[in-house]
GUDREN-474027 format. One record per residue (C-alpha): z, x, y. Coordinates in pm, whole numbers, padded with zeros to 5 digits, always signed. Example, Ala and Ser with C-alpha at 12.3 -4.5 7.8 and 13.67 -1.06 7.14 Angstrom:
BEGIN
+00780+01230-00450;+00714+01367-00106;
END
This chain:
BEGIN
-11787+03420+02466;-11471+03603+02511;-11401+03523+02845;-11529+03114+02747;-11203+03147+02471;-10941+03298+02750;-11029+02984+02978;-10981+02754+02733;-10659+02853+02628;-10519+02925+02969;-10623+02554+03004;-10402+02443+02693;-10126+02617+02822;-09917+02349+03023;-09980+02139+02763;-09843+02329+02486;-09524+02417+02734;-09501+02050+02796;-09494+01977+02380;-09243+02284+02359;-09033+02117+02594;-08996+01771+02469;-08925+01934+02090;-08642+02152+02264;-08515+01828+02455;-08494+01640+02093;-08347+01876+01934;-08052+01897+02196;-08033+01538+02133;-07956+01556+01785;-07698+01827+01837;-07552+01608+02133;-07540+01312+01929;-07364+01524+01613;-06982+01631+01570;-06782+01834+01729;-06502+02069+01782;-06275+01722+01716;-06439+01629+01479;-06326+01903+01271;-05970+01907+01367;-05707+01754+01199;-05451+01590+01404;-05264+01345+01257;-05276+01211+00830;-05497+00857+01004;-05753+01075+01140;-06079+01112+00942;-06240+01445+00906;-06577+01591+00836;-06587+01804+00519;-06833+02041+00471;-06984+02182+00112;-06986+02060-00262;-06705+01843-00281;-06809+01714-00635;-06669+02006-00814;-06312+02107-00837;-06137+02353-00583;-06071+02734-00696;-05676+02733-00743;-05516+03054-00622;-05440+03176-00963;-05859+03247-01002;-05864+03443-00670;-05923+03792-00705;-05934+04125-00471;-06260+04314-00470;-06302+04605-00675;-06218+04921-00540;-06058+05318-00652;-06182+05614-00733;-06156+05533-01131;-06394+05233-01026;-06629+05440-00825;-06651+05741-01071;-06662+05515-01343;-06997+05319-01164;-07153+05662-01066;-07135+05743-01452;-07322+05414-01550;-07589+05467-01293;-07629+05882-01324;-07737+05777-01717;-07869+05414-01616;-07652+05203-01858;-07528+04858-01825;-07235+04718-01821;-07158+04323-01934;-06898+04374-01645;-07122+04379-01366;-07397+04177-01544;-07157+03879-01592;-06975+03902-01249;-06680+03949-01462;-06400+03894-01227;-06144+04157-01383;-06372+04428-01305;-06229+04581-01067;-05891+04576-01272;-06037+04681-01538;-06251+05027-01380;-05999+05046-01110;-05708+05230-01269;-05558+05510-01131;-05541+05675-01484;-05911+05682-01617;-05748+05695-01950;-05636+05338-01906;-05988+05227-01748;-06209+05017-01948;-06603+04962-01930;-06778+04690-02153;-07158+04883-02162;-07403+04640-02244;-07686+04801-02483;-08058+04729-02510;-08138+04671-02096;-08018+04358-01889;-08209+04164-02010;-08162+03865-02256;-08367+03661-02437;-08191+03376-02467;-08056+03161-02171;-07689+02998-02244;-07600+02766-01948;-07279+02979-01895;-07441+03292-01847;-07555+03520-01554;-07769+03790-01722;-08142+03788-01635;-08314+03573-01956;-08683+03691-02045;-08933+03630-02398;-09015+03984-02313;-08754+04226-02204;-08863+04566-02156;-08890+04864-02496;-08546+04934-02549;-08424+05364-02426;-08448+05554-02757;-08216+05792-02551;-07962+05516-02483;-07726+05569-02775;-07708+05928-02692;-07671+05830-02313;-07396+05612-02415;-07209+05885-02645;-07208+06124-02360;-07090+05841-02062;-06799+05774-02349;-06697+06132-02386;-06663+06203-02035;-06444+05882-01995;-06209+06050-02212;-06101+05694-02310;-05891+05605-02652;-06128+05270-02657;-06460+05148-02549;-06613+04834-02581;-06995+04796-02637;-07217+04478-02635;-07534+04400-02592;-07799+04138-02469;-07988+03949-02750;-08270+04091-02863;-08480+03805-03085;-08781+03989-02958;-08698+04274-03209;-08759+04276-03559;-08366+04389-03688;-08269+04221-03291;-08156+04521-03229;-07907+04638-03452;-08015+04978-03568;-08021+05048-03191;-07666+04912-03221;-07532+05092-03520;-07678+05444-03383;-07501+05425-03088;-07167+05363-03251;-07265+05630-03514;-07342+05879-03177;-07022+05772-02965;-06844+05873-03326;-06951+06180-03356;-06872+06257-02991;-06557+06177-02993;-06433+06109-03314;-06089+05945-03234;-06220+05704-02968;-06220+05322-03088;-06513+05138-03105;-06554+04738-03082;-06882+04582-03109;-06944+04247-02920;-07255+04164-03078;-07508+03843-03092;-07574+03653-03404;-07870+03812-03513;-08041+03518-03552;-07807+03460-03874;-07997+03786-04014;-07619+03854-04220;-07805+04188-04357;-07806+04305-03973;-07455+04172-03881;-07393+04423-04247;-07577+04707-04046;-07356+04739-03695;-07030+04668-03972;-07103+04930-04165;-07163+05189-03851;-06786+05306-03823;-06657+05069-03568;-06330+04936-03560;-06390+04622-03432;-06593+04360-03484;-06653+04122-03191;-06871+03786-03198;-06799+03490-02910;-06816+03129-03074;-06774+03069-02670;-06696+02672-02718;-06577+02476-02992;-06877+02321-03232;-06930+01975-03050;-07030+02146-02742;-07211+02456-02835;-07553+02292-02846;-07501+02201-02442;-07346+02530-02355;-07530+02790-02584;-07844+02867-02633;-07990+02618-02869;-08116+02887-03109;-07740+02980-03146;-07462+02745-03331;-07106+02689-03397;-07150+02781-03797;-07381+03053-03766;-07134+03259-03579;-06867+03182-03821;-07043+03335-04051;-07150+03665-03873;-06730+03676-03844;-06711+03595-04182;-06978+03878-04292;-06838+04161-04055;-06523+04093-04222;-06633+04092-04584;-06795+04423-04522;-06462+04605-04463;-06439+04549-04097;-06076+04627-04031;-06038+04341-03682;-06285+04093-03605;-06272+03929-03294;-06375+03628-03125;-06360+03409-02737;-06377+03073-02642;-06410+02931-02269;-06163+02634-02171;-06266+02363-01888;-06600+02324-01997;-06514+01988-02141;-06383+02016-02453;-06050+01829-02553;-05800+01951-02723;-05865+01785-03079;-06193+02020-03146;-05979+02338-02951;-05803+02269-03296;-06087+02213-03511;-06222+02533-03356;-05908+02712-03441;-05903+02639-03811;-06253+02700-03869;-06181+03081-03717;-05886+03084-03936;-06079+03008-04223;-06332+03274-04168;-06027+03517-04119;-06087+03576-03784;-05797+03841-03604;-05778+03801-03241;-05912+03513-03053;-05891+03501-02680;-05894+03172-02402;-06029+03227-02074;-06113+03004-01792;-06510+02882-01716;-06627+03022-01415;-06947+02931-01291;-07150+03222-01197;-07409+03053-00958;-07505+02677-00884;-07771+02743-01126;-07512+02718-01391;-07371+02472-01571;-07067+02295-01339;-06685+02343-01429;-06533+02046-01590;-06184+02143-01509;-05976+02422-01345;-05713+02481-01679;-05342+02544-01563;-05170+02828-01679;-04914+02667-01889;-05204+02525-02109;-05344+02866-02155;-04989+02943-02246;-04938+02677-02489;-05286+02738-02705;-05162+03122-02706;-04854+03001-02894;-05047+02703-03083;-05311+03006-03204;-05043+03242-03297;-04831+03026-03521;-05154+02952-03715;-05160+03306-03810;-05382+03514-03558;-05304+03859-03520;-05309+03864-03142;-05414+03649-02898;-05495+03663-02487;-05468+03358-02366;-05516+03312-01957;-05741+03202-01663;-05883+03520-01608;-05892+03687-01934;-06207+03751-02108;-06355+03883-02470;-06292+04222-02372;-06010+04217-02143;-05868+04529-02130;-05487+04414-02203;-05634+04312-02597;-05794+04616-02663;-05473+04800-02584;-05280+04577-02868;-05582+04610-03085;-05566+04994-03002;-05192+05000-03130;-05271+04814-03431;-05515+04979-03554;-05387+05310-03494;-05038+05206-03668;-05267+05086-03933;-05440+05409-03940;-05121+05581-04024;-04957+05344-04304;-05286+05380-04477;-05237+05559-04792;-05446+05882-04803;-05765+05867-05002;-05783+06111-05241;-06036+06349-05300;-06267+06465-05607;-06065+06793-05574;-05746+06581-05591;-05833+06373-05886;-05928+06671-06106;-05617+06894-06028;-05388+06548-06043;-05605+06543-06432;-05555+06920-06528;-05153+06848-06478;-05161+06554-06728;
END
């Protein structure tokens, strides 16, 4: 039976070889009958070219180019992260200042967004790079202490800390939140801490929580103005629900709260003011523009490639309207690193005209004098 299946295919050879051959021989027709090397040479403004790739969005202008991370700050900075597996929103989000921001030569002056509770979100903007799940895995009961100790070694004066959202949680996280910042605290007490935080699902008794933790800053993105948020958010978050958690963080004692918006992902400049006002109104500090990038062709596309002057003009618009900073530019982001070193300033010259609080001991001599 074995030998009967050896003849028969020693049989089909030359026929298969003859079917291989005629495949081969139309494929080298097609490639024949393709372009060539002229065809992809320019040589004169008549001559009509072949252009390769998506030519329905707009071209990267030079000003969004950047060099690939590298430095030891960077690496020792990355070996940190992994060594006590923590996140970072910077690698997460292909952010494409990170290697400006980890790269410095002076730690000191290095800065690392650390993303809490995993890398793994569960809600799925259209913006957004970080893996989206129902069920992310149990959060590390030892990452706040984790965190603490990566943040102590840093020896940094400020650290940023954000998180994926958590709706799978019952408090979405924000106990988890709040004892990290309480940990990194009593670490190292004079480091300054902004939160970057979700919504909460509008739970304002959780945005209370993180506020009330000790940090200094209190970060939530709106990310678009209101007309837009339902296309480029997820739909479980809106325009006036973060206002609020702003609002809330604020009314809790919160010394800066913070907020971001994209540009060029369609929005006109009408609602950039509407957006504006309403952040005003819910005495909002800093507010920072940045440039859309689309992280993969999964993503929503870029509407528009903003110039720089624009950026520049909405950074004057926003500060005449009252804002106590703003960063304003194609490449900035929420927690671009030359905010936090205003904020820093601020808050530590802040720190210093603030009248001592007196003590029990205080009040009762100040009482045995009168």
């Amino acid at each position: 039976m074995i030998r009967a299946t050896a003849r028969t295919a020693t049989r089909r050879t030359p026929a298969l070889g003859r079917q291989l051959a005629t495949q081969t021989n139309t494929f080298k027709q097609k490639l024949d009958a393709g372009p060539g090397l002229d065809d992809f040479i320019r040589d004169g403004p008549n001559v009509e070219t072949v252009t390769l790739g998506n030519t329905s969005q707009p071209r990267l202008p030079s000003f969004l180019k950047t060099k690939i991370p590298t430095g030891a700050s960077f690496s020792k900075i990355k070996q940190d992260l992994r060594g006590l597996k923590l996140h970072t929103v910077c690698e997460e989000a292909r952010c494409p200042n990170i290697g400006d921001c980890w790269g410095g030569s002076d730690k000191s002056k290095a800065t690392a967004t650390i993303m809490l509770m995993g890398d793994t979100c569960t809600r799925g903007c259209r913006f957004c790079s970080v893996k989206t799940s129902k069920t992310p895995p149990p959060l590390d009961i030892h990452e706040p202490e984790h965190t603490a100790e990566a943040v102590s070694r840093w020896g940094l004066g400020y650290i940023v800390l954000t998180s994926v959202d958590r709706d799978d949680l019952p408090d979405g996280g924000a106990e988890h939140f709040a004892s990290t910042i309480r940990k990194i605290k009593y670490k190292a007490p004079n480091i300054l801490v902004e939160a970057l935080t979700g919504d909460f699902a509008g739970n304002l008794d959780h945005v209370a929580l993180v506020a009330r933790s000790g940090l200094d800053v209190y970060a939530h993105n709106v990310e678009t103005v209101e007309e837009l948020t339902p296309f480029v958010r997820d739909r479980r978050a809106t325009f006036r629900q973060s206002l609020s958690v702003l609002a809330k963080a604020k009314a809790e004692g919160v010394r800066v709260t913070k907020t971001s918006m994209m540009l060029g992902v369609g929005e006109n400049e009408a609602q950039v003011m509407d957006a504006l006002k309403a952040l005003r109104e819910a005495d909002v500090d800093v507010v920072t523009f940045g440039q859309y990038m689309r992280p993969t062709k999964r993503h929503m596309k870029v509407h528009r490639y903003v110039e720089p002057e624009e950026f520049e003009r909405w950074k004057k618009i926003a500060e005449d309207m009252g804002f106590l900073y703003v960063a304003s530019g194609p490449l900035v982001r929420s927690s671009y690193k030359a905010g936090e070193f205003f904020i820093e300033n601020v808050l530590r010259g802040k720190a210093a005209k603030t009248p001592k609080t007196p003590s029990p001991s205080d009040v009762l001599e100040a009482s045995s004098r009168v």
